[in-house]
N, C-alpha and C positions, 0 to 999 in steps of 0.2 A: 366380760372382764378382760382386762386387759392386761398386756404381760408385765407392766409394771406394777399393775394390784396384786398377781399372785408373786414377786420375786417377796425374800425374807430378806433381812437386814443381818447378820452373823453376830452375834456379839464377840469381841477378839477377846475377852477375858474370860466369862463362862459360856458363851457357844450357845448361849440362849438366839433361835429365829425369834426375831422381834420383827412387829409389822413394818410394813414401807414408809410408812408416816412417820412415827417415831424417832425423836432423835438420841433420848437416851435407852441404855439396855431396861427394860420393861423387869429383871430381877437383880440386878448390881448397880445398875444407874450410871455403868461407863457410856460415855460418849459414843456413840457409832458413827461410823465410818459409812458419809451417805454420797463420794463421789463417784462409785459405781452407779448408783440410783440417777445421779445428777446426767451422767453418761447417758446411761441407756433411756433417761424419758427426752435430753434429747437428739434422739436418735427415732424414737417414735411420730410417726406422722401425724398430723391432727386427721379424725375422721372424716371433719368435715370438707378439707382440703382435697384428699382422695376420693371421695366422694363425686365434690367436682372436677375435678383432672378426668376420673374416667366419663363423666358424663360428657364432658365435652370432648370425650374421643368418641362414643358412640351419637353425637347431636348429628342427623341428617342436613341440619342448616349449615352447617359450619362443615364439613364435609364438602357438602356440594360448591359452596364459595372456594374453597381449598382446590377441587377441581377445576373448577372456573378459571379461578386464577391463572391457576398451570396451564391451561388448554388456548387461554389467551395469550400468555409467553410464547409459544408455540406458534401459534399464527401471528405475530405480531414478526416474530424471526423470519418465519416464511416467508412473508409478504415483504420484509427487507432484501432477503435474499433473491426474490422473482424482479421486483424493480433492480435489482445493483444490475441482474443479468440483461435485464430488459434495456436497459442503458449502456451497456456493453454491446449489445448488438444494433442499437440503432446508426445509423449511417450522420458525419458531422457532416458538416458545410462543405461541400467538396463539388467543384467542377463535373458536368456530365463528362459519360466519355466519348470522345468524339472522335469520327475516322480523323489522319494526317492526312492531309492532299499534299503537303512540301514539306522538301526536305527541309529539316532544320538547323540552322546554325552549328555550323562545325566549331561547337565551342572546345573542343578538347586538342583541337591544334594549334585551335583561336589563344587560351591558356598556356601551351607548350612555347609558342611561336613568342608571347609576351613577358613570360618567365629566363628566355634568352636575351632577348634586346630592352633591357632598360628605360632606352627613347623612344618604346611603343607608348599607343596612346592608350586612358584606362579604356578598358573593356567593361562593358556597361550591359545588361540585360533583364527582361524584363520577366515575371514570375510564368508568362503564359511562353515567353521562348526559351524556357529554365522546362518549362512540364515538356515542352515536345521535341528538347535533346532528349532528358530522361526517359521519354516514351519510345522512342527511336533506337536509343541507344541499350536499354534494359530490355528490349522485345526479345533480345536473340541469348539473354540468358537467364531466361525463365527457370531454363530446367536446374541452374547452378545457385539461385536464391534461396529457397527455398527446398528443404527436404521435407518437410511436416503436412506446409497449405500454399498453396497453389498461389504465385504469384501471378498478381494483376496489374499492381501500377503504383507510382511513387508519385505524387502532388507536392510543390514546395510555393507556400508565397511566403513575400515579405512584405516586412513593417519595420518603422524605423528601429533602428538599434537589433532588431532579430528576425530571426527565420522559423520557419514553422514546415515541417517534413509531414505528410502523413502517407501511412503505405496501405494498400491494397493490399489482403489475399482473402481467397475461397478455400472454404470447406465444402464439400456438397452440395456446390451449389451457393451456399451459404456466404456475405461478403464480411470480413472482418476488417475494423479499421483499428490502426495504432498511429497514432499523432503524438510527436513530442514537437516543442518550442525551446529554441536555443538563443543564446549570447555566442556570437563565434567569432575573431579576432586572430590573423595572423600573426606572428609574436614571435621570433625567432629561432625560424625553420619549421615552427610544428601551428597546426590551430586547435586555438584554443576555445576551449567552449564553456559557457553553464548554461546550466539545464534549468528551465524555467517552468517545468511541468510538464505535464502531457495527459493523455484521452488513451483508453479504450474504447473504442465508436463514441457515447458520450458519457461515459464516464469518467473523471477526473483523478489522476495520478497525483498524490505530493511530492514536489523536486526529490527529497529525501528518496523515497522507494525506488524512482528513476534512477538512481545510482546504482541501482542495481538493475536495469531495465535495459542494458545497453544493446542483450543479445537480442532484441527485438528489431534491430537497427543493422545488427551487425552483416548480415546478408548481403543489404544494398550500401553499406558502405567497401564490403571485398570487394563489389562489382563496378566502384567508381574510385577504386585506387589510381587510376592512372592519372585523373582528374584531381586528387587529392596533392599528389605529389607534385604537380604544376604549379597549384596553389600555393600551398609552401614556401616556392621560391617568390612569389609576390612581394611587394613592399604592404601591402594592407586588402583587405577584404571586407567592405560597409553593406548595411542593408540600409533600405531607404524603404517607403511606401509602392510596392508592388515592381522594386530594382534594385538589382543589386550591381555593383562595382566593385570593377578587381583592377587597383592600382602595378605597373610595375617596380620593382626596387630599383632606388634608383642606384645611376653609377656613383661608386667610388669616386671624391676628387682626384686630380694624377698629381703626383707634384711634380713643382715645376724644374726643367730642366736644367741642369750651371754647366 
C-alpha cells in the first residue's frame, strides 16, 4: 500500500476522513480539497522506474563498461603525456659537434669597426662562420649562462627573411634543446623581432606561448650584448639562405658650404 492509498481527505465542513479517491465529502457532499493529494502523488516515484535505476546501479555489465571507460581516459592521457616528453627530448636537426682547428672570424670588431665608418663595406657571413664565432666566443662563459643546466652550445642558421637559434644544455648527461625562429630587422637603434615559433627538442611551441618564452634565450643573449649593441648602430640587418648581412648606416648628407 502505498502512502497515498493510506492518506485521508479532511472534509473542511464536518471533518469527516474521506477516502483519497473521492471528490465529494462521502457525509455533507462538500467539495474536498484534493491539491494536497495532487502534490504528494506527484512527488511519488513510479515503482517501476526505481526498480530499474537500482537495477542498473547494481548490473555488473554496465559497471564494468563504466570502469572500462574510465581506465581507457586514463591511458589514453598517459600515452599523450609520454609521447609530448618523448618529443621534448629528442634531439632536432642540428650540426654534429665538431672540434675548431681556426680561429674564427673576429666578427665583434669586424661589427664594432662597421658601426663606426659608414663607407665600410656590408659584412656578410655565412651560418657555419656565425656557429664557430658563437663556439669560440661562448666557451669561456659557460659558467655565466647558465645556473640550472649545463651549457653546451648555441647553433644559428639562416633562411630568407629569418633566423633560427637553437641552444644546447645538459642535465646528467642528458642534452636538452630549445630552438626559436625569428623576423629580426634593425629599426631605429633597437632590433626588432617576431617570433615565429619554436621546438622543445621536437616538440612545437605556438608564437603566442613564446611571448613568454623569452627567459629561455635570455642567458645567451646577456652574453652577446657587446655584439648586440654594434648591431644597432647598422643601417639594416638581412637573412638570406644560410647568410646573413649587416649593412652600415649610412652617412648624413653635409650641406653645402656658402
Amino acid at each position: 500500500m502505498t502512502k497515498l492509498e493510506t492518506m485521508k481527505l479532511v472534509c473542511p465542513d464536518c471533518q469527516r476522513e474521506n477516502d483519497p479517491k473521492r471528490i465529494y465529502c462521502h457525509d455533507c457532499g462538500t467539495k474536498l480539497d484534493r491539491s494536497g493529494a495532487a502534490a504528494r502523488k506527484s512527488k511519488e516515484e513510479d515503482p517501476k522506474a526505481v526498480q530499474k535505476r537500482v537495477a542498473a546501479m547494481f548490473d555488473p555489465g554496465h559497471a564494468l563498461l563504466r570502469k572500462r571507460i574510465v581506465q581507457g581516459g586514463k591511458l589514453v592521457l598517459f600515452a599523450a603525456i609520454v609521447a609530448v616528453v618523448v618529443q621534448m627530448l629528442r634531439p632536432p636537426d642540428v650540426p654534429e659537434k665538431t672540434k675548431q682547428s681556426e680561429m674564427p672570424p673576429q666578427i665583434n670588431l669586424q661589427l664594432e669597426s662597421a658601426s663606426m665608418d659608414p663607407h665600410s663595406a656590408p659584412l656578410q657571413y655565412t651560418d657555419d662562420q656565425i656557429n664557430a664565432y658563437l663556439a669560440y666566443t661562448l666557451k669561456g662563459k659557460r659558467a655565466a649562462l647558465s645556473k640550472y643546466l649545463q651549457f653546451e652550445r648555441a647553433i644559428a642558421s639562416f633562411d630568407e627573411g629569418y633566423s633560427q637559434v637553437t641552444v644546447e644544455r645538459s642535465l646528467y648527461g642528458i642534452s636538452l634543446f630549445t630552438t626559436a625562429s625569428y623576423e629580426a630587422s634593425v629599426e631605429k637603434g633597437n632590433i626588432v623581432t617576431k617570433n615565429r615559433g619554436a621546438k622543445i627538442g621536437r616538440m612545437p611551441i605556438h608564437p603566442a606561448l613564446m611571448e613568454y618564452g623569452g627567459i629561455l634565450f635570455s642567458d645567451v643573449r646577456t652574453a652577446l650584448e657587446r655584439e648586440r649593441k654594434s648591431i644597432v648602430k647598422l643601417g639594416s640587418m638581412e637573412f638570406h639562405p644560410h647568410l646573413v648581412v649587416f649593412t652600415p648606416k649610412a652617412a648624413a648628407p653635409q650641406s653645402p658650404q656658402t
